[in-house]
N, CA, C and O atoms as a MOPAC input file, in Angstrom:
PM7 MOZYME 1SCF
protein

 N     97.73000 1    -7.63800 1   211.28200 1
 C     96.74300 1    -8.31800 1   210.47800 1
 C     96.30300 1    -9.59200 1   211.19200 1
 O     97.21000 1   -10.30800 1   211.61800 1
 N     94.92400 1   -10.01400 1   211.40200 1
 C     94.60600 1   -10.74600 1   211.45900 1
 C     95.05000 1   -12.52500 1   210.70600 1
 O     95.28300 1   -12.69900 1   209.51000 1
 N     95.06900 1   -13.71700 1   211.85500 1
 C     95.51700 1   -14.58000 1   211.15800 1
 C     94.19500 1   -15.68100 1   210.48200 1
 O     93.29600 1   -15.88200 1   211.29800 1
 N     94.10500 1   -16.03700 1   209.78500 1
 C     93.03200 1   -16.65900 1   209.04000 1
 C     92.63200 1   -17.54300 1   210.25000 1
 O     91.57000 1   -17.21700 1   210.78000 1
 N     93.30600 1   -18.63100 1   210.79700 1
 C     93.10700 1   -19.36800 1   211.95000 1
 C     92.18000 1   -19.02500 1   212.41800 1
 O     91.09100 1   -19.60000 1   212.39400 1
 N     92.54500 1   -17.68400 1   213.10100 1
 C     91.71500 1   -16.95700 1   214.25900 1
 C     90.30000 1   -16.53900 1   213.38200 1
 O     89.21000 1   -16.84800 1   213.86300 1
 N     90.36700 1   -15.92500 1   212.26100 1
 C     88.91700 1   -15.45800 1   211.90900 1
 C     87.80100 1   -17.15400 1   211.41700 1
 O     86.59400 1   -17.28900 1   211.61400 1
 N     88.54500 1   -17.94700 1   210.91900 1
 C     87.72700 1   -19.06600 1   211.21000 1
 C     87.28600 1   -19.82700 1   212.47800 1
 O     86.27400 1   -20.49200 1   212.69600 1
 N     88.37100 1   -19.52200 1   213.26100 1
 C     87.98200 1   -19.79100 1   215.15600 1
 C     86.11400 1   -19.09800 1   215.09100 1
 O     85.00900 1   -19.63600 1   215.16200 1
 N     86.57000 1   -17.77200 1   214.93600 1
 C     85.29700 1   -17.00000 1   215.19200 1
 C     84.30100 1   -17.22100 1   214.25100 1
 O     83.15700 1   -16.92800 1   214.59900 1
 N     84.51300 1   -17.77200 1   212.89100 1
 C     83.34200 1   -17.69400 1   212.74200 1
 C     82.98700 1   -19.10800 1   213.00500 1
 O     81.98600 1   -18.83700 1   213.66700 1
 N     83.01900 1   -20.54500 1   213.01000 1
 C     83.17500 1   -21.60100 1   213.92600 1
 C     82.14200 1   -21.28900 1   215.18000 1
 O     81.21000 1   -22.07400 1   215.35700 1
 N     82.26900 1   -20.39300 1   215.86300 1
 C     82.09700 1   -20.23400 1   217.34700 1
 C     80.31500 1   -19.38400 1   216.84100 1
 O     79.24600 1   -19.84900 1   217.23600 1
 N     80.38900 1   -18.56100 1   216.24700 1
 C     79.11700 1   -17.89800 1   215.77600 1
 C     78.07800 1   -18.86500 1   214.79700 1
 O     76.85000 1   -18.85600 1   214.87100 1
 N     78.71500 1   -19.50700 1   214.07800 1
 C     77.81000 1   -20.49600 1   213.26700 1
 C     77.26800 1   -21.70200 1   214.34300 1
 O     76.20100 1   -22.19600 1   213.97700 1
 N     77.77700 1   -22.21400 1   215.50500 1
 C     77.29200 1   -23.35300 1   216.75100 1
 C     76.03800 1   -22.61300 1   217.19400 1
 O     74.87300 1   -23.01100 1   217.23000 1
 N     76.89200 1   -20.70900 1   217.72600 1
 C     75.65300 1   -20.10000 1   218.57300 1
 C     74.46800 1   -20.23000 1   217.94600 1
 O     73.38600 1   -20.68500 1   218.31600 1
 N     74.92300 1   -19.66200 1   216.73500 1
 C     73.06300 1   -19.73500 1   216.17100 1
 C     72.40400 1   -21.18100 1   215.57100 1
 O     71.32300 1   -21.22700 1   214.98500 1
 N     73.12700 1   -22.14800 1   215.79100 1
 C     72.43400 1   -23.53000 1   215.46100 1
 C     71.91000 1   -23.73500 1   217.20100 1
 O     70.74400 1   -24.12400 1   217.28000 1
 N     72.50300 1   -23.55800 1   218.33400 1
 C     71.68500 1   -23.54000 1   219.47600 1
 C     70.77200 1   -22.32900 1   219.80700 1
 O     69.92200 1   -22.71100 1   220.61100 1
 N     70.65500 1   -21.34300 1   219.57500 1
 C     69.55800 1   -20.75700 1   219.47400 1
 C     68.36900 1   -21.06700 1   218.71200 1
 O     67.23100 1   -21.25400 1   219.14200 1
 N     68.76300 1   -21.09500 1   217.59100 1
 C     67.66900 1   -21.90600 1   216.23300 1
 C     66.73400 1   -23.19100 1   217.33500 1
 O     65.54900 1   -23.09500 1   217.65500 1
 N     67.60900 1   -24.22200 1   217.69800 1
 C     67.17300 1   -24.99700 1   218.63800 1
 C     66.49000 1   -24.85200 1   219.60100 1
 O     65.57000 1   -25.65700 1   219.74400 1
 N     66.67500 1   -23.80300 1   220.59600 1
 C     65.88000 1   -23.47800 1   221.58200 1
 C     64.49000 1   -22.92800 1   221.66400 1
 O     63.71700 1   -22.81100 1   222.61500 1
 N     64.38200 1   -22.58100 1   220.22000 1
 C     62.93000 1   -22.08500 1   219.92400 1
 C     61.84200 1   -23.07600 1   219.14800 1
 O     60.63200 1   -22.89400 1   219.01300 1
 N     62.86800 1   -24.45800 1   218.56600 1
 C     61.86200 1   -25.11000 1   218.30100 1
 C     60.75100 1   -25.88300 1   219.48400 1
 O     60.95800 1   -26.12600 1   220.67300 1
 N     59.63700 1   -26.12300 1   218.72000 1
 C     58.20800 1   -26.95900 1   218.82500 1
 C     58.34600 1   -28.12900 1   219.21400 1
 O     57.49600 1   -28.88800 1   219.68000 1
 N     59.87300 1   -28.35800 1   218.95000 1
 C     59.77200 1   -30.50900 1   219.38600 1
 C     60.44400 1   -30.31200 1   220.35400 1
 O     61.44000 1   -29.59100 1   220.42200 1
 N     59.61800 1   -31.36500 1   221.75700 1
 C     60.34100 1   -32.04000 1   222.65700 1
 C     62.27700 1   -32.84300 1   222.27400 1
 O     62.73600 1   -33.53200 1   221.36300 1
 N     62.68400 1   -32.41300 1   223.17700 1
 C     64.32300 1   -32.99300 1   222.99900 1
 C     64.35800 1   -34.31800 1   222.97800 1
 O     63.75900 1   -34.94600 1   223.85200 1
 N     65.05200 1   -34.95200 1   221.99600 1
 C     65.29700 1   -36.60700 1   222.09300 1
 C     65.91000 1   -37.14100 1   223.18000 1
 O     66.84200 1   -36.61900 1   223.79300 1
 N     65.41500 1   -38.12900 1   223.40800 1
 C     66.14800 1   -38.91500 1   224.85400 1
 C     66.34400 1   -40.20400 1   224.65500 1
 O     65.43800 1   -40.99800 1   224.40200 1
 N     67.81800 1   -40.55500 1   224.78200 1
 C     68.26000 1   -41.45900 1   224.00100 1
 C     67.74400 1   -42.68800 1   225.04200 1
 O     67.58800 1   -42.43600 1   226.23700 1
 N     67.49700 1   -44.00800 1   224.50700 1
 C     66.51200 1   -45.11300 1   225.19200 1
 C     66.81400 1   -45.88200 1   225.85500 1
 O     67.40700 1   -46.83900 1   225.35800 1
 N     66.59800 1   -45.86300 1   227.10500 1
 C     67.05100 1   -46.33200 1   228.34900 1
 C     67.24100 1   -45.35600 1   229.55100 1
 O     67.29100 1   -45.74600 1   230.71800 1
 N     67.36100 1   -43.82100 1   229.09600 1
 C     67.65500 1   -42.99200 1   229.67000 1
 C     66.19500 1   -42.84700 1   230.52300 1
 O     65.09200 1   -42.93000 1   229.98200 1
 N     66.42200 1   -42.61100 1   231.99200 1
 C     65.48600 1   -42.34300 1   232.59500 1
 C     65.50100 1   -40.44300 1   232.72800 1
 O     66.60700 1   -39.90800 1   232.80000 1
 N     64.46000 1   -39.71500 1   232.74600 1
 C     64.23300 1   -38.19900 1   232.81600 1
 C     63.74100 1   -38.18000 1   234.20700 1
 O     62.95600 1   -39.06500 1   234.54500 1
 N     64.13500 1   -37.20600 1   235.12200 1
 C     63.94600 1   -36.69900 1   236.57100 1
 C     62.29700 1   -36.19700 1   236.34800 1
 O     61.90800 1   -35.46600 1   235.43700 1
 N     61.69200 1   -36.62700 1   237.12600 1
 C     60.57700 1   -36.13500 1   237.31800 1
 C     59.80400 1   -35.02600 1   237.66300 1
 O     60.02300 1   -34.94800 1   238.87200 1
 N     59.04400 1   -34.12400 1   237.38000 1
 C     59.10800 1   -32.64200 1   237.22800 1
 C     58.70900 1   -32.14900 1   238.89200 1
 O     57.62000 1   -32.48300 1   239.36000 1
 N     59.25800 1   -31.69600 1   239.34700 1
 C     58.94200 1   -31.29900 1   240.82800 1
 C     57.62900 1   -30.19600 1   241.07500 1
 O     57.09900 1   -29.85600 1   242.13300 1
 N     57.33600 1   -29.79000 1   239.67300 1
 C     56.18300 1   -28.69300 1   239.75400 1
 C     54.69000 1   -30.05700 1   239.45200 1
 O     53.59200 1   -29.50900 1   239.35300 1
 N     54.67300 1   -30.99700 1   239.37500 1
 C     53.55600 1   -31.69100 1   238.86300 1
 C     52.64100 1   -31.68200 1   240.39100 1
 O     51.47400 1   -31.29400 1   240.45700 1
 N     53.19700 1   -32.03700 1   241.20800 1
 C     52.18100 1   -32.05100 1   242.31400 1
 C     51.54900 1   -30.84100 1   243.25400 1
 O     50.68600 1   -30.75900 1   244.12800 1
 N     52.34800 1   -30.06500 1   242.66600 1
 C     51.94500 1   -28.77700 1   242.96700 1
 C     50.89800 1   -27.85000 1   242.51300 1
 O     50.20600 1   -27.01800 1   243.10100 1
 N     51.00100 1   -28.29900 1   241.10700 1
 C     50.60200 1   -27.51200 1   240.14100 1
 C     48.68300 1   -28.63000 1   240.09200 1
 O     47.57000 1   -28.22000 1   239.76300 1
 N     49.13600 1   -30.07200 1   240.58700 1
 C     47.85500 1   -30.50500 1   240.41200 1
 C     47.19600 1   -30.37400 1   242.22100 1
 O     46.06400 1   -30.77500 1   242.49300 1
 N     47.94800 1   -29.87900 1   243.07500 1
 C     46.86000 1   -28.96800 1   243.71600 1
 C     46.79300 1   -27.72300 1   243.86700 1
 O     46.31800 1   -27.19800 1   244.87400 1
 N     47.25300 1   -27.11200 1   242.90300 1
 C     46.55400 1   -25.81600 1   242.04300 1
 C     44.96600 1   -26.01000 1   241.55200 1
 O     43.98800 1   -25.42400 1   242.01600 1
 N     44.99400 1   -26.98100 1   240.50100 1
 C     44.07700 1   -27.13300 1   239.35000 1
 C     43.15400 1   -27.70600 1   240.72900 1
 O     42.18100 1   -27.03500 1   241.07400 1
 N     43.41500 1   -28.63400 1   241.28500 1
 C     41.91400 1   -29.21000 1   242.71900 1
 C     41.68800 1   -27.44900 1   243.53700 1
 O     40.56000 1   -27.35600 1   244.02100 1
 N     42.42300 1   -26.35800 1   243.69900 1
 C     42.11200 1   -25.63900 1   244.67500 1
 C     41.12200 1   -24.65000 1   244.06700 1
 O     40.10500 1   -24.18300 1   244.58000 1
 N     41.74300 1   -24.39400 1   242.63600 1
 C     40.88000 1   -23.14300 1   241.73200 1
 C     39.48800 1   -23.84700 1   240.98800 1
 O     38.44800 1   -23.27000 1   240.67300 1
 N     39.81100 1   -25.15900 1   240.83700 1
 C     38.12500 1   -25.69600 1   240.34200 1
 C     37.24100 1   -25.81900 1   241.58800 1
 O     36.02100 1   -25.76400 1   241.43000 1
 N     37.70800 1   -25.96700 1   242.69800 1
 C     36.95800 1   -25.93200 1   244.05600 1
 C     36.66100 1   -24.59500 1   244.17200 1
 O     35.45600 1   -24.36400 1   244.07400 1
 N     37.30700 1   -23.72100 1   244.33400 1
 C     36.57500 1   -22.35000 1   244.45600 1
 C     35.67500 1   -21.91900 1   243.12000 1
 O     34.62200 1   -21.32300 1   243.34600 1
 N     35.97300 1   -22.14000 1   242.00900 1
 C     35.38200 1   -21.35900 1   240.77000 1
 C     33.84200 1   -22.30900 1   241.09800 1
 O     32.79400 1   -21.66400 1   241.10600 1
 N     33.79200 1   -23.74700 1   241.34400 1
 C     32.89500 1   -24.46000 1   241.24000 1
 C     31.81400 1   -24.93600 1   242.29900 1
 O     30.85900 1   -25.69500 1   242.13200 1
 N     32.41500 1   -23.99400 1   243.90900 1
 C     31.92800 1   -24.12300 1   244.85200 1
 C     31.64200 1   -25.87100 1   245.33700 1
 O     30.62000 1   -26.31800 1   245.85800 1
 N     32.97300 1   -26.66800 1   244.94600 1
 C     32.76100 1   -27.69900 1   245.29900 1
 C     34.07200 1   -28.23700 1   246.33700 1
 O     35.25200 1   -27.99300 1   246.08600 1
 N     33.60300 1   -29.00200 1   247.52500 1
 C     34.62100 1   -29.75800 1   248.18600 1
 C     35.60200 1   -30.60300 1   247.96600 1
 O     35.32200 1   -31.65500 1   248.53900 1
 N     36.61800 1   -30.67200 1   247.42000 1
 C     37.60300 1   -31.32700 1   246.84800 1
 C     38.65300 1   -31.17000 1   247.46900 1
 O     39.10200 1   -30.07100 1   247.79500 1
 N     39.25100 1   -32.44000 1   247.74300 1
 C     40.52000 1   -32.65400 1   248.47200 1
 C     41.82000 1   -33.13500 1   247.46600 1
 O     41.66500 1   -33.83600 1   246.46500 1
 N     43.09000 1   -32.62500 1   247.93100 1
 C     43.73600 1   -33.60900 1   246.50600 1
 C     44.60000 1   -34.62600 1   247.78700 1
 O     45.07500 1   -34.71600 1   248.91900 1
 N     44.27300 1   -35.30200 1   246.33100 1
 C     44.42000 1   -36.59800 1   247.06300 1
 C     46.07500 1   -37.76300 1   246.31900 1
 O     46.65300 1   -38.76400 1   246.74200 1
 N     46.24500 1   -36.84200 1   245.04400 1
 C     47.12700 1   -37.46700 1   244.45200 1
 C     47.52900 1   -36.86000 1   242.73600 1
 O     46.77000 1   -36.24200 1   241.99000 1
 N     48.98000 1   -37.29100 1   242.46300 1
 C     48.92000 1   -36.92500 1   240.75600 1
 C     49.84700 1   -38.02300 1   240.29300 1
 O     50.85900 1   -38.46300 1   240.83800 1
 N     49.19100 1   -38.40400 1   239.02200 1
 C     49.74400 1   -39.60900 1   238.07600 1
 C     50.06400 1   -39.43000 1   236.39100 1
 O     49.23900 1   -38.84400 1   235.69000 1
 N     50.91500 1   -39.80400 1   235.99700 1
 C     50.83500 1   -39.38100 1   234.50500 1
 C     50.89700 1   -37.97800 1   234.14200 1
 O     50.14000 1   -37.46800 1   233.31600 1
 N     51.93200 1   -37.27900 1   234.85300 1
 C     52.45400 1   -35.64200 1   234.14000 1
 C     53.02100 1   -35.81800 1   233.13800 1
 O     53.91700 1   -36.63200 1   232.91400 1
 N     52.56400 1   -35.09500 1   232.47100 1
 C     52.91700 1   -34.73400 1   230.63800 1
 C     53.02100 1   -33.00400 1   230.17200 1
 O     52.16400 1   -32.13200 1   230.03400 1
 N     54.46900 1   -33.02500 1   230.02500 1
 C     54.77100 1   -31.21100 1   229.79400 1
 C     55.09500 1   -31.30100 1   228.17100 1
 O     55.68000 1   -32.13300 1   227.47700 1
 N     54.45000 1   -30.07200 1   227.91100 1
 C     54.74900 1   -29.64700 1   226.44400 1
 C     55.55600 1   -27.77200 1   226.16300 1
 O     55.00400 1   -26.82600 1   226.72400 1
 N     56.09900 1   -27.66900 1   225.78300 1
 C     56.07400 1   -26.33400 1   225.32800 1
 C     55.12400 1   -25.90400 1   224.68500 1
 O     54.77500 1   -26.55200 1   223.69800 1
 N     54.31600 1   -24.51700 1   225.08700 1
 C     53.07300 1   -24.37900 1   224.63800 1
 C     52.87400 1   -22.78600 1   224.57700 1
 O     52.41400 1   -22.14100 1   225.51900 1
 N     53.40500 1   -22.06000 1   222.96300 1
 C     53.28900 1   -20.40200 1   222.94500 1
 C     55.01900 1   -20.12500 1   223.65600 1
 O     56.16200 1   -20.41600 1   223.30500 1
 N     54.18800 1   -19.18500 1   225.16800 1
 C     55.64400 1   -18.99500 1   225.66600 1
 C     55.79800 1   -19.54900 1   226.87700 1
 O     56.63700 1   -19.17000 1   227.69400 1
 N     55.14600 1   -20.30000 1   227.01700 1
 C     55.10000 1   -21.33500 1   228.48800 1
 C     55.20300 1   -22.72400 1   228.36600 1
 O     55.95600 1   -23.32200 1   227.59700 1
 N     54.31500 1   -23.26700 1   229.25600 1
 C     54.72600 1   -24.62700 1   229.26800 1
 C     53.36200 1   -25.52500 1   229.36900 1
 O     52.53400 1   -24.91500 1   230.04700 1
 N     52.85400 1   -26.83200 1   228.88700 1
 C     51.27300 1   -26.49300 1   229.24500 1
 C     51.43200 1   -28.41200 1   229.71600 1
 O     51.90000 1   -29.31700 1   229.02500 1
 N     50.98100 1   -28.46200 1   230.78800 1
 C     51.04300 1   -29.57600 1   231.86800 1
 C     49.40700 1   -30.55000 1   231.73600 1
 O     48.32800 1   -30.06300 1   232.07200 1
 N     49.55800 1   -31.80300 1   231.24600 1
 C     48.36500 1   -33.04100 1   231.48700 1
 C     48.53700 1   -33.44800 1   232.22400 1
 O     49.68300 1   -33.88600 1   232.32200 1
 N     47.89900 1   -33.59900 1   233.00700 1
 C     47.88200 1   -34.75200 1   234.24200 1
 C     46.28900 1   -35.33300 1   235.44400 1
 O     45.27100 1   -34.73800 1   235.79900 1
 N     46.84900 1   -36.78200 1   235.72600 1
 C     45.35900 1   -37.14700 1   236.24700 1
 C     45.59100 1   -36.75500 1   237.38200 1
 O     46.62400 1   -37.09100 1   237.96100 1
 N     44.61900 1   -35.91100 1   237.97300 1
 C     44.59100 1   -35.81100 1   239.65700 1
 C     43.87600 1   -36.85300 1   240.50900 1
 O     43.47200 1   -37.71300 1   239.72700 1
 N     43.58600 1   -37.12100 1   241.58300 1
 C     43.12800 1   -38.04500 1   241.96700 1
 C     42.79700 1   -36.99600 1   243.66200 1
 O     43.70500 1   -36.52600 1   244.34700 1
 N     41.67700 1   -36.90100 1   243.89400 1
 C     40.88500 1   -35.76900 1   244.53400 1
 C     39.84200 1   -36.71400 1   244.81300 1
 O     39.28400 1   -37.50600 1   244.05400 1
 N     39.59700 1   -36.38100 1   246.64300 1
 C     38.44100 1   -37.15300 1   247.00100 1
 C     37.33400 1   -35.84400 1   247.45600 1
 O     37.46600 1   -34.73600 1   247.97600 1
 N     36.46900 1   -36.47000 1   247.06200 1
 C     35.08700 1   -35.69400 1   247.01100 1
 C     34.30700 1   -35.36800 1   248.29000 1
 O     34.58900 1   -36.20600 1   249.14700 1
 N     33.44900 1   -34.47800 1   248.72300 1
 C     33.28800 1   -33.83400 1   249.79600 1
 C     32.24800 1   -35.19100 1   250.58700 1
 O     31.87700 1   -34.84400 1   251.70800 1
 N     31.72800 1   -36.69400 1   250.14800 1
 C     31.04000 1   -37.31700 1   250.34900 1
 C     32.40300 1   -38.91400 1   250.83400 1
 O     32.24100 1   -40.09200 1   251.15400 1
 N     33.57300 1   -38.05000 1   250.63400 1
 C     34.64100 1   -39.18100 1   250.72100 1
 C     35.00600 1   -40.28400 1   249.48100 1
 O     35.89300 1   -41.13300 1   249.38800 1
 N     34.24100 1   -39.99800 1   248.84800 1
 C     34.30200 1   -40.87500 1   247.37200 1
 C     35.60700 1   -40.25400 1   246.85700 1
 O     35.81600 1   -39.04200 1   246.91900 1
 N     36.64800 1   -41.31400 1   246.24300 1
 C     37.93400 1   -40.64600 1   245.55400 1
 C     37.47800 1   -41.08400 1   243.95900 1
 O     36.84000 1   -42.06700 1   243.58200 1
 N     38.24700 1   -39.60300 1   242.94500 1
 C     37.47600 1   -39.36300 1   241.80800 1
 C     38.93300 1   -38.64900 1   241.22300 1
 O     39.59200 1   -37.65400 1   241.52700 1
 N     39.04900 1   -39.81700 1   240.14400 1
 C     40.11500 1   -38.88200 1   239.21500 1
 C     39.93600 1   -37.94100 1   238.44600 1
 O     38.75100 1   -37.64500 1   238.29600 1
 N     40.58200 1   -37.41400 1   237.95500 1
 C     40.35800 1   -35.95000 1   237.33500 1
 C     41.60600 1   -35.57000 1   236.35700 1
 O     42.79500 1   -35.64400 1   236.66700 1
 N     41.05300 1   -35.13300 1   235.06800 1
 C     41.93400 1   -34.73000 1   233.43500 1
 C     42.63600 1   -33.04600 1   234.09100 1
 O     41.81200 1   -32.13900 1   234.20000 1
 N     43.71600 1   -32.82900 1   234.37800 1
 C     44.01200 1   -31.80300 1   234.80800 1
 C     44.95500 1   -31.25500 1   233.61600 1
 O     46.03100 1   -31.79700 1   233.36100 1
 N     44.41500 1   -30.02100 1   232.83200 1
 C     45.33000 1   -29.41000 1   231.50100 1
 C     45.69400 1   -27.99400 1   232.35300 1
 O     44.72600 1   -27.49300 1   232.92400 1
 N     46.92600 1   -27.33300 1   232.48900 1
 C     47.59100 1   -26.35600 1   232.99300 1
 C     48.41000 1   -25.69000 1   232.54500 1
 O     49.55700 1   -26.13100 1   232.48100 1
 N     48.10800 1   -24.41800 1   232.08800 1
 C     49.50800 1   -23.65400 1   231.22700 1
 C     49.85800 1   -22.75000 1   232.06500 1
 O     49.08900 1   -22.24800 1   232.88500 1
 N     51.22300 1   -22.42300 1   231.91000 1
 C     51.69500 1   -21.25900 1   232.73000 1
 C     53.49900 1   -21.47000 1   232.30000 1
 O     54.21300 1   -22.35700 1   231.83200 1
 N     53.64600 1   -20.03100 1   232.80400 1
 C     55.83100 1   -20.25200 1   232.49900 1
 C     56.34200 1   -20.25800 1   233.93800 1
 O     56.11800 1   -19.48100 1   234.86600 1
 N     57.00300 1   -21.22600 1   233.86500 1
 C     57.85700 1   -21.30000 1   234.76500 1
 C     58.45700 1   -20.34600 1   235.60800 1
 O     58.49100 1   -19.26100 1   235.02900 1
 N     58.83300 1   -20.31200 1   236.47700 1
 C     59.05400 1   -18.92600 1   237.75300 1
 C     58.28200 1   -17.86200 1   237.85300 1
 O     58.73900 1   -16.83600 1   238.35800 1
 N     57.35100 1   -17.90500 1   237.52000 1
 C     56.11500 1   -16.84900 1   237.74800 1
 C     55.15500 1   -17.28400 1   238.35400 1
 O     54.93400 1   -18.43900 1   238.71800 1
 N     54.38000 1   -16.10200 1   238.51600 1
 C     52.73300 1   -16.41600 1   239.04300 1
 C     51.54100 1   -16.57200 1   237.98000 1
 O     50.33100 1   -16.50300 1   238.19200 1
 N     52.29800 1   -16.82700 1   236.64600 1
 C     51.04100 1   -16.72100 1   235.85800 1
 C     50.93300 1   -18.32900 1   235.48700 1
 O     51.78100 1   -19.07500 1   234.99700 1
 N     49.61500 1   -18.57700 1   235.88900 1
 C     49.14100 1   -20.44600 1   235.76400 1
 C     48.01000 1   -20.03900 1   235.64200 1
 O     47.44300 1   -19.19900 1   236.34100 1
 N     47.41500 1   -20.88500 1   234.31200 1
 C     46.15600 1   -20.91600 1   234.08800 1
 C     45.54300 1   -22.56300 1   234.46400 1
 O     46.33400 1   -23.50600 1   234.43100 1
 N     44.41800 1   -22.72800 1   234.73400 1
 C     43.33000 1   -23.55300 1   234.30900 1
 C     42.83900 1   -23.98500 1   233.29300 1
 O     41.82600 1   -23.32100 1   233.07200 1
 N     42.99900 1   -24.80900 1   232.46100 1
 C     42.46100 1   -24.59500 1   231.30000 1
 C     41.15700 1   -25.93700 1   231.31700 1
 O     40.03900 1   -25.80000 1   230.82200 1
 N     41.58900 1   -26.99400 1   231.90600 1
 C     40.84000 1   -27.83100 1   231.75500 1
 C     41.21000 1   -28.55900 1   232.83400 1
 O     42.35300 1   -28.83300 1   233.20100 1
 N     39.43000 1   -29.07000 1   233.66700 1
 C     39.40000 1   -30.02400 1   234.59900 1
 C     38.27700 1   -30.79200 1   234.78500 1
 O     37.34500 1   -30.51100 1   235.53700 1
 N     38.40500 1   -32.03100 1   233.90200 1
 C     37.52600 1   -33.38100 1   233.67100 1
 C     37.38100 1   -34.19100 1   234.62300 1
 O     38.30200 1   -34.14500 1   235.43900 1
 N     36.05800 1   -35.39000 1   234.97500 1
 C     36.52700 1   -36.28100 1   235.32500 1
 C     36.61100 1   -37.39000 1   234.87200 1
 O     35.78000 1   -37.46400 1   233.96700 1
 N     37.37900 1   -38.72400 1   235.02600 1
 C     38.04200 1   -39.44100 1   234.02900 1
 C     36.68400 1   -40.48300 1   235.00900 1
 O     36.59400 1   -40.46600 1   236.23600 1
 N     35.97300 1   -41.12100 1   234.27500 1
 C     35.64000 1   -42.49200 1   234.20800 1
 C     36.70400 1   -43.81700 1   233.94700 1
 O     36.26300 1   -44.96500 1   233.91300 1

């Protein structure tokens, strides 16, 4: 026969799992307690010369990237969806920031475009 101990061990251990699962599917960004600095996303500069390479071809315009400032990730559906200013100099040498919005999931090839402004 089972000892009571043990069947409360287990259920203990099953009631955590599904409070971290429950968790992993929510909508809110994770709290970060204040002072804590967060590592900086290694896909931001990449991903913002993505958004300068595909608005240059879709738009038949000369654009260089030239820089990225202010990355902002959200969970977004089943991906991840990326703000950020690019900073891209123009085929006349003029440098021109730019609203760069980007969704896509992580370890794949699927990245969209969604939006590319330029910021006055």
């Amino acid at each position: 026969m089972r000892s009571p101990a043990a069947i409360l061990f287990l259920l203990a251990v099953l009631v955590a799992g599904a409070g971290a699962a429950f968790a992993f599917g929510s909508e809110k960004p994770p709290t970060v307690a204040v002072g804590v600095v967060m590592p900086a996303d290694p896909r931001g500069p990449m991903l913002a010369r993505f958004a300068v390479l595909v608005y240059g071809l879709s738009r038949n315009a000369k654009l260089t990237y030239a820089g990225v400032s202010g990355v902002d990730q959200r969970p977004d559906k089943a991906g991840i969806r990326y703000q950020m200013v690019v900073t891209a100099v123009e085929d006349g040498g003029a440098t021109a920031k730019y609203r760069a919005v980007i969704w896509g999931v992580p370890e794949t090839s699927r990245w969209t475009l969604l939006q590319f402004k330029r910021v006055n």
